[in-house]
C-alpha positions as CSV (number, residue, x, y, z in Angstrom):
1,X,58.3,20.2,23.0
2,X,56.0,20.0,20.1
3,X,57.4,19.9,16.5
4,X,56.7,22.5,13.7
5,X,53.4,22.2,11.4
6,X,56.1,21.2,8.7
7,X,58.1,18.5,10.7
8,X,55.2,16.6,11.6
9,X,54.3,13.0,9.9
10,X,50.9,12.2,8.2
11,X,48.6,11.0,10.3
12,X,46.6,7.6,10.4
13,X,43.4,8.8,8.8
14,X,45.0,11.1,6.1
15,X,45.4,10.0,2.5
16,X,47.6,11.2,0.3
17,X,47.3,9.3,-3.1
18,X,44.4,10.2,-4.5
19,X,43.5,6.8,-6.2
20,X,43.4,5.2,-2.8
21,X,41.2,8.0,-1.4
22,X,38.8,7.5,-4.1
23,X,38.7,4.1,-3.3
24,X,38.0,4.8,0.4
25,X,35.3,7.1,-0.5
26,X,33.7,4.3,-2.5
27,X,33.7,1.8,-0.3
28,X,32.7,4.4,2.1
29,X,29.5,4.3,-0.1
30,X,28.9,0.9,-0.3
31,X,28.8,0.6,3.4
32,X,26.8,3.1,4.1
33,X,24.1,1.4,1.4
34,X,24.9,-1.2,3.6
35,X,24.3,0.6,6.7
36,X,21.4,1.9,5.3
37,X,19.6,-1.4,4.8
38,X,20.3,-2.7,8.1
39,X,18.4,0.4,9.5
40,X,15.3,0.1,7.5
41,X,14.7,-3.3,8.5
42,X,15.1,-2.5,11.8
43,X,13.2,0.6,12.2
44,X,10.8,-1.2,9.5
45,X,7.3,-0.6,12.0
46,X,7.9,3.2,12.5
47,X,9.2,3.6,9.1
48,X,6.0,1.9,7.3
49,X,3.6,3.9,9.7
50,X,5.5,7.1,8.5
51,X,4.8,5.6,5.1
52,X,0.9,5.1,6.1
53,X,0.5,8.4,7.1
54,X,2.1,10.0,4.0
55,X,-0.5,7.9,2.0
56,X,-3.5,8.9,4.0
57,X,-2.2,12.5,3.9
58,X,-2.5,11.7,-0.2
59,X,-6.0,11.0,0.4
60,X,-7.2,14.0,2.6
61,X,-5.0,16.3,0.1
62,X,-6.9,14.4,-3.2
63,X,-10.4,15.1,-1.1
64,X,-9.3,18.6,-0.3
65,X,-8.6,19.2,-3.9
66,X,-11.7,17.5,-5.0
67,X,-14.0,19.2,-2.5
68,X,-12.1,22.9,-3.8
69,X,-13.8,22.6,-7.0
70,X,-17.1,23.1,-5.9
71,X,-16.5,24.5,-2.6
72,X,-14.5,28.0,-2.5
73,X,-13.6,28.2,1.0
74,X,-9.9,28.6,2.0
75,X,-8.4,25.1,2.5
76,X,-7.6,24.7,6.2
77,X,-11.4,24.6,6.2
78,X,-11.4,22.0,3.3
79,X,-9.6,19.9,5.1
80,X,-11.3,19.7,8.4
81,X,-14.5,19.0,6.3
82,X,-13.0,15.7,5.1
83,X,-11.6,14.9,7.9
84,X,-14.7,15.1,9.8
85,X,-16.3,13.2,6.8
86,X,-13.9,11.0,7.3
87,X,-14.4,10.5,10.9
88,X,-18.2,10.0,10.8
89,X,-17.9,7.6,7.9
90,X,-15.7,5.6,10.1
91,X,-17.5,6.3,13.6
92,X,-21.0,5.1,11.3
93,X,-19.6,2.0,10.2
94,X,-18.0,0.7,13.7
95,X,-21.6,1.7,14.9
96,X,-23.3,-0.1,11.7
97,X,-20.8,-3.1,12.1
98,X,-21.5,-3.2,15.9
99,X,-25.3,-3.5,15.9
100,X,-25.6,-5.2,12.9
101,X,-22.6,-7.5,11.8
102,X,-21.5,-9.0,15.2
103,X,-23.5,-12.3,15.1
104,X,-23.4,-12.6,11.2
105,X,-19.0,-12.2,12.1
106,X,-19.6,-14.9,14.3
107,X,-21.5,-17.2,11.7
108,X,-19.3,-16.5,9.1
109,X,-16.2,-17.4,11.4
110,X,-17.6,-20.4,11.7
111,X,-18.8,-21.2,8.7
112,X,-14.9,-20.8,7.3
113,X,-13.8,-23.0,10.1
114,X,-16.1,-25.5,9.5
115,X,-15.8,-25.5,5.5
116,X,-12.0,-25.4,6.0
117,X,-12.0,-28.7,8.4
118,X,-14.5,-30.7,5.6
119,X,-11.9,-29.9,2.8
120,X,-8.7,-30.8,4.6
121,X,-10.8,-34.1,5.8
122,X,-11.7,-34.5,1.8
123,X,-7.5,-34.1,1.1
124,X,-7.0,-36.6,3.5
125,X,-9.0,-39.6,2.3
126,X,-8.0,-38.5,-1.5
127,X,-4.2,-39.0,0.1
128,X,-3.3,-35.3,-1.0
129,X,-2.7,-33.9,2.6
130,X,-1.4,-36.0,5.9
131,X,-1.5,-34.9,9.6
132,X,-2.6,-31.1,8.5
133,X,-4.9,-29.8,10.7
134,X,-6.5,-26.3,11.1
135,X,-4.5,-25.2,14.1
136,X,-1.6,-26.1,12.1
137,X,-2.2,-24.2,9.2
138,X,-3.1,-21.4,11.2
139,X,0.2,-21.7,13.2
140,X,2.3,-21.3,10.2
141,X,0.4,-18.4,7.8
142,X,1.1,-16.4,11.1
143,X,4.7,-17.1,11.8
144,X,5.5,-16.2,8.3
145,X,3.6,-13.3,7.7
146,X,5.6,-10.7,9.1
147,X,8.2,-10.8,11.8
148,X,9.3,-7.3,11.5
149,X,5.9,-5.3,12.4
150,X,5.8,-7.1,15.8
151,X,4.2,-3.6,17.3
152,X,1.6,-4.3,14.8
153,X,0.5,-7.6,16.4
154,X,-1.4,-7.0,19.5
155,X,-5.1,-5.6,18.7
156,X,-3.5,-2.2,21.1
157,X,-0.6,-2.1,19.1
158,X,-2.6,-2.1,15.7
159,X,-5.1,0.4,17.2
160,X,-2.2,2.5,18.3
161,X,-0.4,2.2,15.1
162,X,-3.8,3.3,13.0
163,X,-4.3,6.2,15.1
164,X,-0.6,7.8,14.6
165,X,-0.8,7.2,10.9
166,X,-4.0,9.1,11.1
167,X,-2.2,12.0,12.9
168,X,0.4,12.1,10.8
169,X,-1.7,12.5,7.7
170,X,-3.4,15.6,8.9
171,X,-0.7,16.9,9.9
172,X,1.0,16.4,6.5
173,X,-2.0,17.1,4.5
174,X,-2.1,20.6,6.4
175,X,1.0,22.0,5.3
176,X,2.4,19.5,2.6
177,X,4.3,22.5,0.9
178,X,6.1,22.8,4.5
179,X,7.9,19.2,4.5
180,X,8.6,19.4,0.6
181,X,11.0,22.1,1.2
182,X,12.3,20.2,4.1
183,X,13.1,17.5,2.3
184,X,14.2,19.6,-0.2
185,X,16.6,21.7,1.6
186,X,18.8,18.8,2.5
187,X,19.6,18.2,-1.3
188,X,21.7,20.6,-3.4
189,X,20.2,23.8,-5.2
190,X,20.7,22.5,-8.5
191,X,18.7,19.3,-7.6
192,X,16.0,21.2,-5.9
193,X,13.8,21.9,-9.0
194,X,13.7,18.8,-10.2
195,X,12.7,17.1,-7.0
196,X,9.9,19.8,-7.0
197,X,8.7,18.1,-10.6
198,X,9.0,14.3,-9.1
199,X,7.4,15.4,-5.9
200,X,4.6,17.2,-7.7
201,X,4.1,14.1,-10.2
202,X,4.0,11.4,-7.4
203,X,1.5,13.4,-5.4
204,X,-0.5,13.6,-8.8
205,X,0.1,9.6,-9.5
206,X,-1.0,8.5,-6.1
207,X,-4.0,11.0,-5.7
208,X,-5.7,9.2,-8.7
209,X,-4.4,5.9,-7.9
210,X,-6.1,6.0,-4.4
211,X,-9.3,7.7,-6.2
212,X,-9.4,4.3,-8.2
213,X,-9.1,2.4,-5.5
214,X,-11.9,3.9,-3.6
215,X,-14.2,3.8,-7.1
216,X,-13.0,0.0,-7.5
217,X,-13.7,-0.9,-3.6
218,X,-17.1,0.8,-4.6
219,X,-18.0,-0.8,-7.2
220,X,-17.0,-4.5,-5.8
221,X,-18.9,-4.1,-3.0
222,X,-22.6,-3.2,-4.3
223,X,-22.3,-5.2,-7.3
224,X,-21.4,-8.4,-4.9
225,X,-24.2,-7.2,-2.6
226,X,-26.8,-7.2,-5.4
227,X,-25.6,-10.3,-6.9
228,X,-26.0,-12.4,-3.7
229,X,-29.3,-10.9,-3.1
230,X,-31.4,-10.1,-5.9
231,X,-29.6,-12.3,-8.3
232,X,-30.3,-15.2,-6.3
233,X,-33.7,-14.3,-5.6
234,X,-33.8,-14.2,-9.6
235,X,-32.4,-17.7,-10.3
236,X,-34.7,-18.9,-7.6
237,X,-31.9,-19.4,-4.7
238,X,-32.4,-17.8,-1.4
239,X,-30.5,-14.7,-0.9
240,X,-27.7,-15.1,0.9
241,X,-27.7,-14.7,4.8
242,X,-24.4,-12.8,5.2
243,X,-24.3,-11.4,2.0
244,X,-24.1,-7.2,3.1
245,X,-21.0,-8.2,5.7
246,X,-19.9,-10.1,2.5
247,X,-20.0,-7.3,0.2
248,X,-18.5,-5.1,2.7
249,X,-15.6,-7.4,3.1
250,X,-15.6,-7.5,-0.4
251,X,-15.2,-4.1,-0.8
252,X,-12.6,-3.4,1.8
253,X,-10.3,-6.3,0.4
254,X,-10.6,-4.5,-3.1
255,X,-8.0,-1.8,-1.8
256,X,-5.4,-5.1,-1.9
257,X,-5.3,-6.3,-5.4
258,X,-4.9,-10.4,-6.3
259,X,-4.6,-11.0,-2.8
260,X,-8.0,-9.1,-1.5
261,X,-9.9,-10.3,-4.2
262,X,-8.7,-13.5,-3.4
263,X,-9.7,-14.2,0.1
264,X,-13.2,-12.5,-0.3
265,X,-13.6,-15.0,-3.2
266,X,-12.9,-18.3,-0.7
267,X,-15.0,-16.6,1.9
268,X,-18.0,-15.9,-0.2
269,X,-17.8,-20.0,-1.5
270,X,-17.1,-21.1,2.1
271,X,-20.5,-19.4,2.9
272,X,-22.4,-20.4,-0.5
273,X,-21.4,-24.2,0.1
274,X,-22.8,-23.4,3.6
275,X,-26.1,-23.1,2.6
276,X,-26.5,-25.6,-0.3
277,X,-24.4,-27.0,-3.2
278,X,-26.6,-24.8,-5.5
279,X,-25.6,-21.8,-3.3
280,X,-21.7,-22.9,-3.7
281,X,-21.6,-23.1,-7.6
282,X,-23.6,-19.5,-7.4
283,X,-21.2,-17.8,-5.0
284,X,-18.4,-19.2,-7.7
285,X,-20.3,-17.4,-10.7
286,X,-20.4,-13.9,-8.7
287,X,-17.0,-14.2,-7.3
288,X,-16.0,-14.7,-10.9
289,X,-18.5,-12.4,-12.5
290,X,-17.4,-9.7,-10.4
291,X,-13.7,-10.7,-10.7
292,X,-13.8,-10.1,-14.2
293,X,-16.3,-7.2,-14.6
294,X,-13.7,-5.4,-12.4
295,X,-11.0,-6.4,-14.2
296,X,-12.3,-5.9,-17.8
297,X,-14.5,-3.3,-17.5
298,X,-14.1,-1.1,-14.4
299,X,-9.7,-1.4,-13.8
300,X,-8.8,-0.4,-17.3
301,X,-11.5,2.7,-17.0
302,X,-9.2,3.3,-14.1
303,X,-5.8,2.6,-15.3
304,X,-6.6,5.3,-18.2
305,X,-6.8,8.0,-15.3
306,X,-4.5,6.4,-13.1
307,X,-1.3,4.9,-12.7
308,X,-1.6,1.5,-14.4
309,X,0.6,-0.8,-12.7
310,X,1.5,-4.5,-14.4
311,X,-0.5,-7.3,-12.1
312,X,2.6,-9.2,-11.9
313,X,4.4,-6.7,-10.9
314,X,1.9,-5.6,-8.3
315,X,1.5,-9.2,-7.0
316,X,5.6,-9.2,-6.6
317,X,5.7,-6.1,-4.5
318,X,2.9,-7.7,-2.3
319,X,5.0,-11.0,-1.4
320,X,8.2,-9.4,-0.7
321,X,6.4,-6.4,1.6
322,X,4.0,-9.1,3.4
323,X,6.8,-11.8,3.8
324,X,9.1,-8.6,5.1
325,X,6.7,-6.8,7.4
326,X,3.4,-8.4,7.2
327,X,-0.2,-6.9,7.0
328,X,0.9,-3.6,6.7
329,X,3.3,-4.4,4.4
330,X,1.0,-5.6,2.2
331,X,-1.8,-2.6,2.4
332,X,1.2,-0.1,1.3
333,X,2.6,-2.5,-1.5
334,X,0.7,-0.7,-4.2
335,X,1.4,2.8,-3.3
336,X,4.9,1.9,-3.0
337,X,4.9,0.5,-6.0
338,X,3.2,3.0,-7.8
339,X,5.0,6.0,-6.0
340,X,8.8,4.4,-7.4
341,X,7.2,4.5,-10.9
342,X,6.1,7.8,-10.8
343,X,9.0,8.8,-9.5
344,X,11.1,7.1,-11.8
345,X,9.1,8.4,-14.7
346,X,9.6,11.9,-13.9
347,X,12.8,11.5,-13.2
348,X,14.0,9.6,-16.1
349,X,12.5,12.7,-18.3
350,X,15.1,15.2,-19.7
351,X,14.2,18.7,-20.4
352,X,14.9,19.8,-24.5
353,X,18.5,20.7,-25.2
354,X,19.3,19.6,-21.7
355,X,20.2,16.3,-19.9
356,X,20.3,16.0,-16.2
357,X,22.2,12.2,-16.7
358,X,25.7,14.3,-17.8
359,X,27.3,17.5,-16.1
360,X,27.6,20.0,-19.2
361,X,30.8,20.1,-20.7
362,X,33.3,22.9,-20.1
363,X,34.1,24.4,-23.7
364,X,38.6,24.7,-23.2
365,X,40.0,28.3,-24.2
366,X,40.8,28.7,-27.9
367,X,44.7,29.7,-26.8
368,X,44.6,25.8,-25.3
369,X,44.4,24.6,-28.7
């Protein structure tokens, strides 16, 4: 026979004091910060290809935008016009690549290899390195560059990976409106507006960052193309045999700062030294003079339309998302980056006469005293 609603006992998971139910709902909190953690690193490859395709949807939306101002057509048709742009730029360069770059891939791997062997030899006899050898080196760079994109590390798996963040960016750059008010609808009305304004401003932020990037990656590459060519025809050096798959590599590794800029540098001396001492100190002066045209002249003309990041903090961001989850890691590190301080900006702005850090306070009844 059960007992009445008033006879019965409190059961195991109902709290009556309210100072340990507060405590309950903050640790509550904490474990589900906890929890939270745990999941991104383990859904960490499907998480940083959603983040890959929001940042190519960035792109086709900037190019949309870009293309609006002197095309008036609706922008569904905007859109495909960039994609397809997109597609044929990318269809013409595996073509280009193909014909023209496989043997001078070959020579250049190569040429690393062998350059790479000669120095370690050199450390060696001077007693800096022991019992290092290039299968060694190689064993370790790719053991600790990213455990956590393992679906990343098969050439099918990267392939696979491209081509969903690809998807996703269309389909995100088709109706971005759409998934802001998805997002949106999960948070409370009165926080709605305001992630409007952050959402708006991040967009904004990474449209021009990635604009940069694409001006900078530019740049790079035709001024280290013209350098190793008709620069060393001018100081009487032959021009250098690899030196368009150099400046494309040069120009690709631009959209990875400090870390890009570094391994096009040790390829481009690799291949100078190569070819002659006098080739070697050349290749130094262009990675150099290139390295600090870019940074002096060309970033800062950026930075005053973009989102200027500090280097050091930009180089931090890289080593923790390449240790964490490797190459892809390190391709999003900037737009991460920039994205939180955008966000953070707009968030940490308060409108006049209001504040959105402090709830309003509740004026008491004059009969209160």
């Amino acid at each position: 026979m059960s007992q009445p609603p008033e006879a019965q006992t409190a059961g195991p998971t109902e709290i009556e004091d309210p100072r340990l139910r507060f405590e309950v709902k903050r640790a509550l909190v904490w474990i589900g910060l906890v929890l939270l953690a745990v999941g991104v690193i383990m859904l960490a490859a499907p998480l940083l290809l959603i983040v890959g395709g929001l940042v190519f949807a960035v792109l086709l939306d900037g190019g949309t935008r870009l293309l609006g101002k002197v095309l008036p057509i609706a922008r569904g048709l905007r859109l495909l016009l960039v994609v397809l742009a997109f597609f044929g730029f990318l269809g013409w360069t595996v073509w280009y690549a193909g014909t023209s770059f496989v043997d001078q891939f070959a020579a250049l791997r190569d040429t690393v290899v062998t350059q790479f062997e000669r120095l370690l030899q050199w450390g060696d006899r001077a007693g800096l390195i022991t019992d290092l050898t290039l299968d060694r080196v190689e064993g370790q760079l790719f053991e600790s560059v990213g455990r956590v994109t393992s679906i990343l590390g098969t050439a099918l798996g990267a392939l696979t990976g491209a081509l969903l963040m690809v998807v996703i960016g269309i389909f995100i750059a088709a109706e971005p409106r759409l998934y802001d008010r998805g997002v949106a609808w999960m948070l409370p009305t009165r926080l709605r507006p305001k992630f409007y304004e952050i959402s708006d401003h991040v967009g904004y932020a990474l449209r021009r960052l990635l604009a940069g990037r694409l001006l900078g990656m530019f740049i790079e590459g035709v001024f280290t193309y013209v350098m190793l060519t008709l620069g060393a025809r001018l100081i009487g050096l032959e021009p250098f045999a690899l030196a368009a798959l150099l400046a494309l590599l040069t120009g690709l590794l631009a959209f990875i700062p400090n870390v890009g800029a570094f391994v096009s540098g040790v390829l481009m001396v690799a291949v100078g030294f190569s070819q002659s001492n006098e080739a070697g100190f050349y290749a130094i002066f262009v990675y150099l003079f290139v390295q600090n045209f870019d940074g002096y002249v060309v970033i800062p003309m950026i930075a005053k339309k973009t989102v200027d990041l500090a280097p050091a903090l930009v180089l931090a961001m890289q080593i923790v998302m390449g240790t964490l989850f490797g190459i892809l890691g390190l391709l999003l590190a900037d737009p991460l980056i920039a994205a939180i301080k955008a966000a953070l900006e707009q968030y940490s702005k308060v409108t006049p006469g209001k504040s959105d850090a402090l709830p309003p306070k509740t004026k008491r009844p004059a009969s209160e005293g």
